[in-house]
C-alpha positions in Angstrom: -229.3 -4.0 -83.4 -227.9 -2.8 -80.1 -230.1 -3.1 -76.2 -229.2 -1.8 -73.2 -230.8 -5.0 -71.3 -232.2 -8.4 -72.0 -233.8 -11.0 -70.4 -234.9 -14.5 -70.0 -237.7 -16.1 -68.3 -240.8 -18.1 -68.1 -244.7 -17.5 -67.5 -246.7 -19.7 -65.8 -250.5 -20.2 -65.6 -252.1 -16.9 -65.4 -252.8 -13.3 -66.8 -250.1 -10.6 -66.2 -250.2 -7.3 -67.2 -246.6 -5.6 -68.5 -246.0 -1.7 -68.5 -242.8 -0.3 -70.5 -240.4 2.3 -69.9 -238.8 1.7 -73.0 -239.3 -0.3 -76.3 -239.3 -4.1 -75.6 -239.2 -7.0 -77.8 -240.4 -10.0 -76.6 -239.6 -13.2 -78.3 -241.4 -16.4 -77.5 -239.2 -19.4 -77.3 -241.5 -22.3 -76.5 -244.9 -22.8 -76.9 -247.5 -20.0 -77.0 -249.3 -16.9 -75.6 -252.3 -14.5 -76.5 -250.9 -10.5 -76.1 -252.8 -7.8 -76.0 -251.9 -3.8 -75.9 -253.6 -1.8 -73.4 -254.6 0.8 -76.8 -256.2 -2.3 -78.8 -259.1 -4.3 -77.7 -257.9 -7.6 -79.8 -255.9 -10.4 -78.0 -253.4 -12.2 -80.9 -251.9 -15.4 -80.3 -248.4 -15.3 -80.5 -246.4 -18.8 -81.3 -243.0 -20.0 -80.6 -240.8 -18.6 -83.0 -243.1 -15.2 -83.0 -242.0 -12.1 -81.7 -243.7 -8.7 -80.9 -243.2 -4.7 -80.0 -243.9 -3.6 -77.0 -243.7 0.8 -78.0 -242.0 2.8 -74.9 -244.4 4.0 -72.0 -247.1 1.9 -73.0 -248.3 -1.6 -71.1 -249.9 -5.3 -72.5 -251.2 -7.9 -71.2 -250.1 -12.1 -71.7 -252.4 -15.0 -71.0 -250.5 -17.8 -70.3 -252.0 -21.0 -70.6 -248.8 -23.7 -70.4 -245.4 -22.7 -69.2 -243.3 -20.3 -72.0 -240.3 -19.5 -72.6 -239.3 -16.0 -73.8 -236.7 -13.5 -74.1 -237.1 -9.7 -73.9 -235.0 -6.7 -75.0 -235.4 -3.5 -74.1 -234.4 -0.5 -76.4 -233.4 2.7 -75.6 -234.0 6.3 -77.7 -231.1 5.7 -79.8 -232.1 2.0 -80.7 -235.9 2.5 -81.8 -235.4 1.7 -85.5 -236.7 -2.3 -85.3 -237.5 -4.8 -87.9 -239.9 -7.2 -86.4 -242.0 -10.0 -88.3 -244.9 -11.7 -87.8 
């Protein structure tokens, strides 16, 4: 599986709210998170180890409620074709 860009960070305390330009895959490193996409009303809680889809042109929102660590590719056209588990 080919990206065009990753990254790493970390998310404080707090709500943030993500939009996409492309597909994303974000992977959660350390500890935990609740995610939410804007098109579905349920928040799921997403541990360390745990990764989700993030489709192209959409937006989600994280809470954050200890510091996590995460990574985050981002796909382009030709790379849409992902195998994620939960």
């Amino acid at each position: 599986m080919r990206t065009d860009q990753k990254t790493l960070g970390d998310m404080h305390l707090g709500e943030y709210e993500f939009s996409t330009q492309s597909k994303e895959l974000m992977e959660i490193i350390s500890v935990k998170l609740s995610q939410k996409l804007t098109d579905n009303p349920e928040w799921k809680i997403i541990i360390e180890g745990i990764n989700f889809n993030a489709p192209k042109n959409s937006a989600f929102k994280v809470r954050v409620s200890k510091l996590v660590n995460y990574t985050c590719s981002y796909f382009d056209e030709k790379n849409l074709n992902l195998k994620v588990g939960y």
